[in-house]
C-alpha positions in Angstrom: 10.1 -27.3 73.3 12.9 -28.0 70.5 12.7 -26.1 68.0 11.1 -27.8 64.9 14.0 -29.1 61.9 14.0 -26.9 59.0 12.3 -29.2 56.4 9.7 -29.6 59.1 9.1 -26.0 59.6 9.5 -25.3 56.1 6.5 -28.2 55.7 4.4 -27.1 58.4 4.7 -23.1 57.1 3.8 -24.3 53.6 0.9 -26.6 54.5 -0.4 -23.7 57.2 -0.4 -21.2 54.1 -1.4 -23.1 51.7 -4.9 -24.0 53.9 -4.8 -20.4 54.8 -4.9 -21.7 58.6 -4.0 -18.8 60.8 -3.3 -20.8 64.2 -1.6 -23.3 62.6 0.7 -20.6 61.0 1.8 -18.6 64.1 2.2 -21.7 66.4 4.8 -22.8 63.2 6.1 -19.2 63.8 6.2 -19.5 67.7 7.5 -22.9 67.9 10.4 -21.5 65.2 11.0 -18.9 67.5 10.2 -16.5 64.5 7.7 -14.1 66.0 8.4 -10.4 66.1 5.3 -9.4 68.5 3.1 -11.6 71.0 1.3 -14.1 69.5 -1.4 -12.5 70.1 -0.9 -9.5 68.3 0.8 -11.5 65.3 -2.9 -13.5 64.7 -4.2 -9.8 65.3 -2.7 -8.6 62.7 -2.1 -11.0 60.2 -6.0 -12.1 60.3 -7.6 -10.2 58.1 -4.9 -10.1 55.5 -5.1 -13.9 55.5 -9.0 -14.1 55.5 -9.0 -11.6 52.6 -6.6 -13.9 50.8 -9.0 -16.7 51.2 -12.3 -14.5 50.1 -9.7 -13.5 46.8 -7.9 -17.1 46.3 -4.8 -15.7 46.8 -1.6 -17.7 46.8 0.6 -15.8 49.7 3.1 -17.7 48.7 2.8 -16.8 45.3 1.3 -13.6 45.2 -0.2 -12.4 41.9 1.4 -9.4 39.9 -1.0 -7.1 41.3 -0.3 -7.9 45.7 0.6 -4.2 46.5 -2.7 -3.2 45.2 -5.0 -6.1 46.6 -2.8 -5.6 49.7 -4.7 -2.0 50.8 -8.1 -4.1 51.4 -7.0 -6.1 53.5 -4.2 -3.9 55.5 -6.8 -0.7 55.4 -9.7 -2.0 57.1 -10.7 -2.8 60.4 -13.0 -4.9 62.1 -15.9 -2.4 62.4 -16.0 -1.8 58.2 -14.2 1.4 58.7 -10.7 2.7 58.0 -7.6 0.9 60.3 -5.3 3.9 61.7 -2.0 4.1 60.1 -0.4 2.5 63.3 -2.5 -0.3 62.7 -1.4 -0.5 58.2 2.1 0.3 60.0 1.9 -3.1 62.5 0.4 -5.9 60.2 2.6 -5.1 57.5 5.8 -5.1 59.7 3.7 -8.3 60.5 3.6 -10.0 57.2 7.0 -8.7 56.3 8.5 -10.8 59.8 7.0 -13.4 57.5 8.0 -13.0 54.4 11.8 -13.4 56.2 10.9 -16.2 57.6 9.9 -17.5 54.2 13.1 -16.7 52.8 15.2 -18.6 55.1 12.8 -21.2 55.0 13.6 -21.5 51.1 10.0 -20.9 50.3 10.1 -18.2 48.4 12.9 -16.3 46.7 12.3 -12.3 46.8 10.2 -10.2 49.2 7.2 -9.5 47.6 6.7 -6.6 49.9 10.2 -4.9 48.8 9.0 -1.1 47.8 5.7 -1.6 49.4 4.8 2.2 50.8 2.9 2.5 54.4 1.9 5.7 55.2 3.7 7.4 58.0 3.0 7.3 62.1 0.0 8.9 64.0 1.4 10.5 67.0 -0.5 13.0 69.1 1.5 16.1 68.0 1.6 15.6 64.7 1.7 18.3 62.7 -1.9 19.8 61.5 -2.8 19.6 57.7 -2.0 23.0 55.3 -4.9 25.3 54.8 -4.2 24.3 50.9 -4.7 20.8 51.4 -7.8 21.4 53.6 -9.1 23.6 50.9 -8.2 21.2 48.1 -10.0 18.4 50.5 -13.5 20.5 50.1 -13.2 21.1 46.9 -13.0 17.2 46.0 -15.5 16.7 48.1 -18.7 17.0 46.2 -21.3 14.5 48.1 -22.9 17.7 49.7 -23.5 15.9 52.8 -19.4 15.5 53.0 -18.8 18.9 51.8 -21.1 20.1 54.7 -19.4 17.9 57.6 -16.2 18.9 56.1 -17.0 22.5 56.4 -18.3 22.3 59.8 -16.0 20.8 61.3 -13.3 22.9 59.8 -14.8 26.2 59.8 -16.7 26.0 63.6 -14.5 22.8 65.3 -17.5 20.6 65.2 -16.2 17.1 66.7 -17.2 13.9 65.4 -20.3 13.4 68.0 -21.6 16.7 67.0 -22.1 15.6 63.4 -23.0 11.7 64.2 -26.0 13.4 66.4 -27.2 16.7 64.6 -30.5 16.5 63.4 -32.9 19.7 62.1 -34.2 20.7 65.2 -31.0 21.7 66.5 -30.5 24.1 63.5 -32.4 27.6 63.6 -31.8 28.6 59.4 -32.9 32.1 60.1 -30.5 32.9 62.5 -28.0 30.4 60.9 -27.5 28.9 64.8 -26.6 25.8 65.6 -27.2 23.8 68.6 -24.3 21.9 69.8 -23.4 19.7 73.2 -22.0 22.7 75.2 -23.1 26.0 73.2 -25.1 27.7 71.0 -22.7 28.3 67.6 -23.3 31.5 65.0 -21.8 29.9 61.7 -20.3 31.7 59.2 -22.1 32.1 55.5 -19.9 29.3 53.8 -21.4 26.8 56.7 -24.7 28.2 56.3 -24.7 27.9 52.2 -22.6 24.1 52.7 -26.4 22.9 54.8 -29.0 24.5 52.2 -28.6 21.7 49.7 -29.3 18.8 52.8 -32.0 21.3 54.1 -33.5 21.3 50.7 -33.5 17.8 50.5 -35.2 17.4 53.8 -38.0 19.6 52.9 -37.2 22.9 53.2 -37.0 25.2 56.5 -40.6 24.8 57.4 -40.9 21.0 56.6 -37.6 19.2 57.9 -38.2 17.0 60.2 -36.8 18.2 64.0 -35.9 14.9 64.5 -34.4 13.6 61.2 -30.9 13.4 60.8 -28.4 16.1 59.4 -25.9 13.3 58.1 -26.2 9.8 56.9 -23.5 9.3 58.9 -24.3 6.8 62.0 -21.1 5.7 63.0 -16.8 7.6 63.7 -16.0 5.0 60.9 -18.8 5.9 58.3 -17.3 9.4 58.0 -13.7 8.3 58.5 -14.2 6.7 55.5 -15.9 9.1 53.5 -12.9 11.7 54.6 -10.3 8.9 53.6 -11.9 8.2 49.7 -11.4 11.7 49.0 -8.3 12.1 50.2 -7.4 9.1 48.3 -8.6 10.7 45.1 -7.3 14.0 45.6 -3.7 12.6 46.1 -3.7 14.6 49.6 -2.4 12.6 52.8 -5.4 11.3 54.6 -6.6 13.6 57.5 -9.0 12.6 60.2 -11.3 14.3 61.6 -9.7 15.6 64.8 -6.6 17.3 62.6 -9.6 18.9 60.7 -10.8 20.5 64.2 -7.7 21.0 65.1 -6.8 23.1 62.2 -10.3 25.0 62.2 -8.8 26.5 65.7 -5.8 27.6 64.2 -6.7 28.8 61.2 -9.9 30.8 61.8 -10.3 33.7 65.0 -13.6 31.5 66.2 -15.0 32.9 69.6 -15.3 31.0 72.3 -19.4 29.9 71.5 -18.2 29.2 68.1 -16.0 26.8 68.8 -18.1 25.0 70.7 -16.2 25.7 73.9 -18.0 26.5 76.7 -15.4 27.0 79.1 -12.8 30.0 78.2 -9.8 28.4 79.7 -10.5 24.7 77.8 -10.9 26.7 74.5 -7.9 28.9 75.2 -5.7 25.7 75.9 -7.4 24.2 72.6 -6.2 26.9 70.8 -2.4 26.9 71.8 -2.2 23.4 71.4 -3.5 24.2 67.8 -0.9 26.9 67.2 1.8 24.8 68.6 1.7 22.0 66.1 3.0 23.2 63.5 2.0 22.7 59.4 2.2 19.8 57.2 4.3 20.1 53.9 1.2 21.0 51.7 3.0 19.3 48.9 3.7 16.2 50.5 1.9 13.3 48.4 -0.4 10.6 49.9 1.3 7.1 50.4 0.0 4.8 48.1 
């Protein structure tokens, strides 16, 4: 197929944005021979930025004063309600900035509106684990206890994300401070014990909490992935998921074996020199914005 003339692409881009019409927009792109990525992956990743724009009203091709900021709705979350990985910001904004070129051959616009637009950096898998000041400083901003006691679980005793989405009362013996987890019976330390009282409390106390009531409100990886990412967000710390935070809790703390909810010594004892082997995050480094 010939390649459309440029006052018909430039027409067909225009009318495709302008009706916010997302096949319309990468066939124009396809048939241009402008696409970066499949065109499967381009719709992937330019759809939600292009159904946010039509919930908002916004002009993409004359974004308002304010498009960095409105940009992070629509670039951050994924399809679930949660938070998109950075690979994911990383891709539909290399996305929309193939786009935005295309645009400015096309004559359609002018500038980039994306020029000094900030995406945070690559997840890779041995990326280096977060300081034990920024983990600190993400505790202390986290003041919803229920946060403040995942948080410190699954720093202090390696709880993975499962372990927290399923917990419920019965699985927690308060006088002995034990915890019941998939593979072992955990001891936790005082600061994890004194992080549950305030949700105990709330449930009724140690004689009334129901064995078969939920810890957490959490119910989904995304509900606390979120939670994790606001206060990052408002403590100005890079965001850190919840396998980093495990991660670190084997590195930074001399956790036996039961502890660490590892019932397999040579598992826990790879765990644990994976964890030393990482490596530390600049604690000063800022989060992307």
């Amino acid at each position: 197929m010939a390649a459309p003339h440029p006052d018909e692409l430039a027409l067909k881009l225009t009318r495709a944005l302008t009706d916010l019409d997302l096949d319309a927009l990468v066939a124009t792109l396809q048939a241009g021979g402008n696409l970066t990525r499949p065109p499967a992956q381009t719709r992937a990743n330019l759809k939600p930025i292009l159904e946010q724009a039509r919930t908002d009203h916004i002009n993409l091709l004359r974004p308002p004063a304010d498009f960095h900021a409105w940009l992070r709705t629509p670039l951050l979350s994924n399809a679930r309600g949660g938070v998109a990985s950075n690979n994911t910001i990383i891709a539909r904004t290399s996305t929309l900035r193939g786009l935005y070129t295309t645009l400015r051959r096309a004559s359609l616009i002018s500038s980039d509106p994306l020029t000094d637009f900030q995406t945070p950096p690559a997840e890779h898998a041995r990326d280096a684990l977060p300081h034990r000041d920024d983990l600190t400083r993400l505790l202390l901003n986290a003041t919803d206890p229920a946060l403040h006691a995942a948080l410190t679980l699954m720093y202090r005793h390696a709880l993975q994300v499962t372990e927290v989405l399923s917990l419920r009362w019965g699985m927690y013996d308060h006088a002995r401070g034990r915890l019941l987890r998939r593979r072992t019976v955990s001891t936790l330390d005082p600061l994890s014990v004194q992080a549950l009282e305030p949700l105990l409390a709330d449930a009724g106390g140690p004689m009334h909490a129901h064995d078969d009531a939920h810890v957490f409100p959490y119910r989904t990886q995304d509900d606390l992935r979120l939670a994790i990412f606001r206060v990052c967000q408002g403590a100005n710390l890079p965001f850190t998921g919840p396998s980093q935070i495990r991660r670190a809790s084997l590195r930074d703390f001399p956790l036996a074996q039961t502890d660490a909810g590892y019932a397999d010594p040579r598992s826990f004892e790879l765990a644990q020199n994976l964890a030393r082997s990482l490596g530390t995050r600049d604690p000063d480094a800022a989060a992307d914005t």
